[in-house]
C-alpha positions as CSV (number, residue, x, y, z in Angstrom):
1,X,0.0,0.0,0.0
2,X,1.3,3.5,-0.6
3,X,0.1,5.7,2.0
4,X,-0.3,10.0,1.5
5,X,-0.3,11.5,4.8
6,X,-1.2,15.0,4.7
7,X,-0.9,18.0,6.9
8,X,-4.0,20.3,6.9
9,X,-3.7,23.5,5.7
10,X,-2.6,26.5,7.7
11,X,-5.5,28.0,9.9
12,X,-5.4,31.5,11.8
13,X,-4.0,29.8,15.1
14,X,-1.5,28.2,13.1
15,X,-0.4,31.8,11.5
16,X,-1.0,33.5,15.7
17,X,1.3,30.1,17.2
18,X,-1.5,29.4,19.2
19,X,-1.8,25.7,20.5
20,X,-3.8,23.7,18.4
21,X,-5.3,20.6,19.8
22,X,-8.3,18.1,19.2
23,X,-10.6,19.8,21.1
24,X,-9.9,23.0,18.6
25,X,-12.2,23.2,15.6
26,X,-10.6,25.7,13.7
27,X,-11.0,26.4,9.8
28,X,-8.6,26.8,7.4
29,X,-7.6,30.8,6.7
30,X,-7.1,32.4,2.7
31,X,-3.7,30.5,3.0
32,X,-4.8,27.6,4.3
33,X,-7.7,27.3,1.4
34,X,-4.7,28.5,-1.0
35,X,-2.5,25.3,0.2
36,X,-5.5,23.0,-0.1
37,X,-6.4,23.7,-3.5
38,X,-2.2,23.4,-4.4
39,X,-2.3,19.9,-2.6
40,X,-5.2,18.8,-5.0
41,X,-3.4,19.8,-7.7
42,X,-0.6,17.8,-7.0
43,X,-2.0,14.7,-6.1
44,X,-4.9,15.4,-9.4
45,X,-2.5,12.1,-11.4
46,X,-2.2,10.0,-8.2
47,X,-4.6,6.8,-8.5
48,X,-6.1,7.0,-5.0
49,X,-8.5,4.7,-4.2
50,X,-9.6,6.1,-0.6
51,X,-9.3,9.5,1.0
52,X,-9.7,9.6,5.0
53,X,-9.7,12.8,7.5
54,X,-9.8,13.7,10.8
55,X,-13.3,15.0,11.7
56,X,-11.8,18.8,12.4
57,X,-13.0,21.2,9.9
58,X,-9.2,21.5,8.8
59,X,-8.1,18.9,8.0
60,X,-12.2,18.0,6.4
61,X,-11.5,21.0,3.7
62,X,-8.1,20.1,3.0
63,X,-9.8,16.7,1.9
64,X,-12.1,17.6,0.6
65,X,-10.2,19.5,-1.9
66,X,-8.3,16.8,-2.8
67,X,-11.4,14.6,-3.0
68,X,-12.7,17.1,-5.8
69,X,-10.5,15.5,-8.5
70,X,-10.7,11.8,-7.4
71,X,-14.9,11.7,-7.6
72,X,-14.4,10.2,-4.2
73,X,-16.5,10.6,-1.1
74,X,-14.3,11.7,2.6
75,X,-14.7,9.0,4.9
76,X,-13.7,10.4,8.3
77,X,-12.4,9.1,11.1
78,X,-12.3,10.9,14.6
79,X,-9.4,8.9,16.0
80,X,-7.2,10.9,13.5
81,X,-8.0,14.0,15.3
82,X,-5.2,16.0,16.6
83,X,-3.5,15.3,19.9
84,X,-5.9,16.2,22.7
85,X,-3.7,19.2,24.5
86,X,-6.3,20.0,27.9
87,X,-5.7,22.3,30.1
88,X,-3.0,23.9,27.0
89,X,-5.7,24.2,24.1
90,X,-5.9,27.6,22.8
91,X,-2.9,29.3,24.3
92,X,-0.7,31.6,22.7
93,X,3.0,30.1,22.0
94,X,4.6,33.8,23.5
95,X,1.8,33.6,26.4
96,X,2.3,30.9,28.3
97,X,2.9,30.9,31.9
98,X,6.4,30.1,33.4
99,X,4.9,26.9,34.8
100,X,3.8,25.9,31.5
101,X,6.5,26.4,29.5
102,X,8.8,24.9,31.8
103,X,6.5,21.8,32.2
104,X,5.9,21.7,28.1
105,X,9.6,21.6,27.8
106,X,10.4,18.9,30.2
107,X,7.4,17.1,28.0
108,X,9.0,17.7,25.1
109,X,12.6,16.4,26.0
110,X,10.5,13.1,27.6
111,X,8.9,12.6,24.2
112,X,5.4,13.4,25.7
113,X,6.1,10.2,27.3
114,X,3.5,11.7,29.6
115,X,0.1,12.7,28.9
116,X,-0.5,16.6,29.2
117,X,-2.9,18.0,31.7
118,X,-6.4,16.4,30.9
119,X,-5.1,15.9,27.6
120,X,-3.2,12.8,26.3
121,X,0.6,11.7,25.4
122,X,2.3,10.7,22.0
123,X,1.8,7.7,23.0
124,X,-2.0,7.5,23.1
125,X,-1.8,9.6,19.9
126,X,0.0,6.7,18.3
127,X,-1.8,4.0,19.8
128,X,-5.2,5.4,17.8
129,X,-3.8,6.3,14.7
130,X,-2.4,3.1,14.0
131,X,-5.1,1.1,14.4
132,X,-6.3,3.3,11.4
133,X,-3.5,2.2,9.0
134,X,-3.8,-1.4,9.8
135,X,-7.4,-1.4,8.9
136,X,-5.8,0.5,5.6
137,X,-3.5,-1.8,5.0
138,X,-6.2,-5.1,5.1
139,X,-9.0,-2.8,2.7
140,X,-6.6,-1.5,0.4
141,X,-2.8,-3.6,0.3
142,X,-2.5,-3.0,-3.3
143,X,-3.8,0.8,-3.6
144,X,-3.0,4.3,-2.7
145,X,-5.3,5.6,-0.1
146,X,-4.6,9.2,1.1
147,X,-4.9,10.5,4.9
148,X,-5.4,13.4,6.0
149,X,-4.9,14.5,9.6
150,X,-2.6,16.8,11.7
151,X,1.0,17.6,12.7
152,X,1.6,14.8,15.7
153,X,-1.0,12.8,14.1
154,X,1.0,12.0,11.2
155,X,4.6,11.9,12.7
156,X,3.4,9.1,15.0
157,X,2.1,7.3,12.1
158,X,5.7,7.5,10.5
159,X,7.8,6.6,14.0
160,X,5.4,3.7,14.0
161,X,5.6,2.7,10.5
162,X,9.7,2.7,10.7
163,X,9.8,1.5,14.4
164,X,11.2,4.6,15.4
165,X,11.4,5.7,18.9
166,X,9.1,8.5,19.5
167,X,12.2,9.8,21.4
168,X,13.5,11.5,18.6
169,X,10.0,12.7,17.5
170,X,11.0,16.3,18.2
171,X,14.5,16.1,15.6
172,X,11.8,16.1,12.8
173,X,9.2,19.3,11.5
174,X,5.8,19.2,9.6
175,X,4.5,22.0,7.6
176,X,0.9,23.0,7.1
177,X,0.1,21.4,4.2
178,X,3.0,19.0,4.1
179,X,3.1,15.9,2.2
180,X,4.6,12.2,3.4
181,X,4.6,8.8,2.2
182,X,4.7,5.8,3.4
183,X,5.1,2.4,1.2
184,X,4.3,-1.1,2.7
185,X,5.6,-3.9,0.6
186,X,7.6,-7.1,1.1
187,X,10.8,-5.6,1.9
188,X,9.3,-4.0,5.0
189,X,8.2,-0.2,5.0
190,X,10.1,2.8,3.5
191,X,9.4,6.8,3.6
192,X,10.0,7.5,0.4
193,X,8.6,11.4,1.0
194,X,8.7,13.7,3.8
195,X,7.1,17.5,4.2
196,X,7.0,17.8,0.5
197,X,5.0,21.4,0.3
198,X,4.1,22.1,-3.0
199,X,2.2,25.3,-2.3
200,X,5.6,27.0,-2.5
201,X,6.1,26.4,-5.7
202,X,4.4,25.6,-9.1
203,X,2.7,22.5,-8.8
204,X,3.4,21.8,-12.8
205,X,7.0,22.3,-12.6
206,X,6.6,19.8,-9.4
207,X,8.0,15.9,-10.0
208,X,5.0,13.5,-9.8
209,X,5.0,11.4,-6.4
C-alpha cells in the first residue's frame, strides 16, 4: 500500500502560534484554502482509491479538496483527530505561563512520554492512529489511499511505521500542508517522502509522487 499522509492546511491559530489541539475546531484561513487547492493539484494524477480525514473542519476541507479531483467521497475518522492538549488548548506560544513552559519543555525532552494536563501523550496519539493504518492496509494492500490529519498525528504514524522511537519525535518538522509517504511492501516499509510542500512552488514544474 502507498500511503499520502497529509498535513492540513494552515488555519489563523496556526499563522498566531497558538496551540492547536483536538478539542480546537478551527477552519482553514485564505492560506490555508490557498494550500488546499495546491495539494489537490498535486496529487490530481495520483490513483487514490480512498481519502480519510480527521473529523476537524481543517483537516475535512483540506480533503475535501483533494477529493474534488478523485470523484471520491471523505470518509472520516475521529481517532485521526489531533493530539488532545487540555488544560493547553488555545494558548498563545509567546503567552504561556512560566509553569507551563517549563512543564511543556520537560514534555518535550521526555517525548510526551506523559500525557499533558487532561489531555493525552504521544503515545496514546499513536496508539489510535495506527489502528487506522492497519485497517488501511487489510482494505486496500494494493492501492494508494490518502490521509489526511494533523501535525503529531502523522509523525506518530511515520515513527510507527519505521519503528522509530518517538524519542526522537521532536528532531523532525511538519508544515501546514506537508506531504509524506509511506510504502508497505515485502521488503518492509520505507518513507520515500517527507514534508514535500508544494504550495511553495508551481505544482506543474513539481515531479509527480
Amino acid at each position: 500500500m502507498k500511503l499520502i499522509l497529509v498535513r492540513h492546511g494552515e488555519t489563523h491559530w496556526n499563522k498566531e502560534r497558538r496551540i492547536q489541539g483536538g478539542s480546537s475546531d478551527i477552519e482553514l484561513n485564505d492560506t490555508g484554502l490557498r494550500q488546499a487547492q495546491r495539494l489537490a493539484s498535486f496529487l490530481k494524477n495520483e490513483n487514490i482509491a480512498a481519502i480519510i480525514s480527521s473529523p476537524l473542519k481543517r483537516a475535512m476541507a483540506t480533503a475535501k479538496a483533494i477529493a474534488n479531483h478523485h470523484q471520491l467521497p471523505v470518509e472520516i475518522d475521529d481517532e485521526l483527530r489531533e493530539i488532545e492538549v487540555g488544560e493547553l488548548e488555545g494558548f498563545g506560544v509567546s503567552n504561556l505561563t512560566t509553569t507551563f513552559s517549563q512543564f511543556l519543555m520537560q514534555w518535550w525532552q521526555d517525548a510526551g512520554k506523559e500525557k499533558l494536563p487532561k489531555g493525552e501523550s504521544f503515545v496514546d496519539v499513536q496508539q489510535r492512529s495506527w489502528k487506522i493504518v492497519e485497517r488501511l492496509l487489510a482494505e486496500h494492500n494494493n492501492e494508494t489511499v490518502a490521509v489526511v490529519s494533523h501535525y503529531f498525528v502523522t509523525l506518530t504514524i511515520i515513527f510507527k511505521a519505521l519503528d522509530l522511537p518517538l524519542k526522537y519525535i521532536t528532531k523532525l518538522r511538519l508544515d501546514t500542508g506537508g506531504v509524506s509517504i509511506l510504502e508497505f511492501g515485502g521488503y518492509g516499509t520505507r518513507l520515500v517522502a517527507f514534508n514535500n510542500i508544494p504550495h511553495q512552488c508551481h505544482c506543474e514544474d513539481e515531479p509527480k509522487l
